[in-house]
N, C-alpha and C positions, 0 to 999 in steps of 0.2 A: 408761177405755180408753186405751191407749196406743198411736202413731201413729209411724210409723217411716217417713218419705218417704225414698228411695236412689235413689243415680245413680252410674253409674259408669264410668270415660274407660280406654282400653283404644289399646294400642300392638302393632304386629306382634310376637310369639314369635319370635325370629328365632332364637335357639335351637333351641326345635323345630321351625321352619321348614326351619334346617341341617340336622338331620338325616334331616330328612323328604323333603328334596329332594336328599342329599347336597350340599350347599353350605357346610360347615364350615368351607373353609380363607379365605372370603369375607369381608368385615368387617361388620357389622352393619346398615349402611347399602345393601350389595350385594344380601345375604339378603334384607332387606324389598322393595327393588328388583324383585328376582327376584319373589319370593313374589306382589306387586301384578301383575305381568306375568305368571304364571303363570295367578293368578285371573281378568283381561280376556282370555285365550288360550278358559278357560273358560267364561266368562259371555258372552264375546262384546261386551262392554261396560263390567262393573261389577268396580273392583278391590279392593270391600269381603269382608275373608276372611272364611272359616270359622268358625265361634264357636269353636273350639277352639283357632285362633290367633292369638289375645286375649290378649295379658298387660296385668293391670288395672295401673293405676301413679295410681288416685283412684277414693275411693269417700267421696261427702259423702252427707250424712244430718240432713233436719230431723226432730229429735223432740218430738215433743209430750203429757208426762206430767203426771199433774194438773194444776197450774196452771202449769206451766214448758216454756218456748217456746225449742229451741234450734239451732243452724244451724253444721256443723262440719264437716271434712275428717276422717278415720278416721287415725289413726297422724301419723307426719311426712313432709315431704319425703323424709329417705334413708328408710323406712321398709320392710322387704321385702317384697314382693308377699303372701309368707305370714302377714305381721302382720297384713294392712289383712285379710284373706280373715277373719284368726281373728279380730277385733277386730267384724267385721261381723256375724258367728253369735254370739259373744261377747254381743253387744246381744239377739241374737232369742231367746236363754237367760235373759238377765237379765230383760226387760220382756214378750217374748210379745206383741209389739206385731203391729199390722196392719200389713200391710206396704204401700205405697203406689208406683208405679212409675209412669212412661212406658215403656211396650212391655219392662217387666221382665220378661214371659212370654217374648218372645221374644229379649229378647238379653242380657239384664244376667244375670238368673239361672241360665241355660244358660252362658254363660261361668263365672259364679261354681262351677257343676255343674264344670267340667272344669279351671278351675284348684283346687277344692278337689284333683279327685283327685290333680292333677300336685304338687302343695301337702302332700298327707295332712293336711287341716285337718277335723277330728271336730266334726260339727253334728247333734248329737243329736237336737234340740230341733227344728232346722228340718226335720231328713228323720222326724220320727216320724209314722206314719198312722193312729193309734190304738193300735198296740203298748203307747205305754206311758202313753200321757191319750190315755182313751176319747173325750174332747171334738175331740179331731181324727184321728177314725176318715173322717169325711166333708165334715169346714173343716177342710184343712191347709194350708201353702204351697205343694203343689204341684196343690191344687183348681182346675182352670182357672174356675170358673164358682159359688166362694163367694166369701165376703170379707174370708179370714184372708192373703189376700196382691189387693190392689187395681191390676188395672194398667189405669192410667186412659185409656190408648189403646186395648188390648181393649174393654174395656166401652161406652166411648163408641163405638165403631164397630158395637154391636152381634156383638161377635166374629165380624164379619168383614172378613177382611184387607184385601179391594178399597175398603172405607171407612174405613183407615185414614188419622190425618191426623198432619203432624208439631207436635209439640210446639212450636215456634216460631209456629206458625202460629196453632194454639190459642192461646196466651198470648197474643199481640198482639192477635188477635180479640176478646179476652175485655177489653183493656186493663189487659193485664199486660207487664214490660218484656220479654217474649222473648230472646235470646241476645244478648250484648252483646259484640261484636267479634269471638268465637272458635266454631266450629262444632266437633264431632265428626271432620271434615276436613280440620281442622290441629292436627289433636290430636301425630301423628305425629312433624312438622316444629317444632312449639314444642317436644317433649318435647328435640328433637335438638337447638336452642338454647339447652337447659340451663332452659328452663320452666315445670321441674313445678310450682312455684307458682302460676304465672297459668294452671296444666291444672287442679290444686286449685281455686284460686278460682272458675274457667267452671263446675265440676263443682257447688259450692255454688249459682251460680247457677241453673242447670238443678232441683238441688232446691228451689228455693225456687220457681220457675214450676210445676213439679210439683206442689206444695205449695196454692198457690193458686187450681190449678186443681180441686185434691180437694176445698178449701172450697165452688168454686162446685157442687161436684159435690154436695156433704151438702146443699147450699140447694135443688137444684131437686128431688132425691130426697123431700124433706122432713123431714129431719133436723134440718135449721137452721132456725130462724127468720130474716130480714130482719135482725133486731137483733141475734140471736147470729150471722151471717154476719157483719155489720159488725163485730161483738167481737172474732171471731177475725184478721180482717184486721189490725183496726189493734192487733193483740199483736205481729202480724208487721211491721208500721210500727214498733213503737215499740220492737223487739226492734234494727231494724236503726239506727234513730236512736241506740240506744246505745252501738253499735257503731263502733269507732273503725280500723275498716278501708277505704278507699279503694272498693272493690270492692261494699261492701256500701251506701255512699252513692250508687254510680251507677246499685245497681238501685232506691234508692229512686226518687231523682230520675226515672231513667227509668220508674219505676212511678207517679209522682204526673204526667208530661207524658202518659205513655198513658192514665189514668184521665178527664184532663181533655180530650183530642183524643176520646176516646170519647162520653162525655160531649155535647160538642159538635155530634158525629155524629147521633148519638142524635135530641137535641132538635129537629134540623131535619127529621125523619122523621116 
């Protein structure tokens, strides 16, 4: 089986924002401005927009095919919005993998849903509902409730909303490293700093907590054993000890202090 963990970092449309709001002659910085103030005028509080005014600008992805474990940003830093979209179905064509998410039901997918169409990016493979393989007439990716697309904050809540929990929260609880210095909420503001890199790398991070939290997920379902749960972890230790990126040392490190403060915890209970 083949396992496709994704996450995805998304910045205001200010494009479509302009013209949606008539605000064109405004600079890109105005439009978003606007757009956030538009959204708190209607929420009353919350200036996080619409899913349809998301443009993705990172889309990382742990895959995991027969015996090979891997952990990767989609396209490159200038890469166009259109690339990473096609690059991302591109994989669901090629491997037919399971797809594995934090609350990809509700917000990474449906975004992906409406920049393919702004995009015209053809995902044949991901939208087929048996048309053309009878085998996902009723496990497709858009099944809210099989498991040819996994989003591991639905399901853990029971599908339902009101016990949904954030992913940060999960992973540190579970003594995983959680998010390390950047949140979803400066995604914005580093992109405008010329950041897409270290939006890339947080995005990698994010899948890799995803990741490890799907293991603990096949272990208590019973899927894993004890000793195949530790096997698969430490593929994901040894995948990132090889690794000779900065980013990927500090989730170890912080993944080997939380294991061990857990740990700790634990024992005095």
């Amino acid at each position: 089986m083949n396992i496709l963990v994704f996450d995805i970092e998304t910045i205001p449309d200010t494009r479509s924002g302009g013209r949606l709001y008539e605000l064109t002659e405004l600079s890109d910085d105005d439009i978003a401005k606007a757009m956030f103030a538009k959204q708190v005028q209607k929420t009353g509080g919350s200036d996080f927009l619409p899913l349809h005014l998301h443009k993705i600008v990172a889309i990382s992805a742990v895959l995991r095919t027969g015996d090979v474990l891997k952990v990767w940003s989609l396209g490159t830093a200038d890469s166009p919005e259109s690339d990473l979209i096609a690059r991302f179905y591109d994989g669901i064509d090629r491997y037919s993998p399971t797809l594995v998410s934090w609350n990809g039901g509700g917000f990474d997918l449906p975004v992906l849903h409406y920049r393919s169409l702004l995009n015209n990016v053809v995902a044949k493979r991901y939208w087929d509902n048996g048309d053309d393989d009878r085998e996902f007439k009723f496990n497709n990716y858009l099944n809210r409730f099989h498991w040819r697309h996994v989003d591991l904050m639905d399901i853990l809540a029971g599908f339902n909303l009101r016990a949904a929990a954030p992913l940060n929260q999960i992973a540190v609880m579970l003594g995983f490293p959680g998010k390390l210095g950047m949140s979803g909420a400066t995604v914005w503001q580093t992109y405008q700093a010329g950041g897409i890199e270290a939006i890339r790398q947080y995005c990698e991070t994010d899948a890799l907590n995803t990741y490890l939290i799907y293991l603990k997920w096949e272990l208590i379902r019973g899927r894993f054993t004890e000793a195949l749960y530790a096997h698969e972890c430490e593929k994901v230790r040894a995948l990132l000890k090889s690794s000779d990126q900065p980013h990927f040392d500090e989730f170890l490190t912080a993944w080997n202090d939380a294991s061990s403060a857990l740990s700790s915890t634990q024992s005095k209970r």
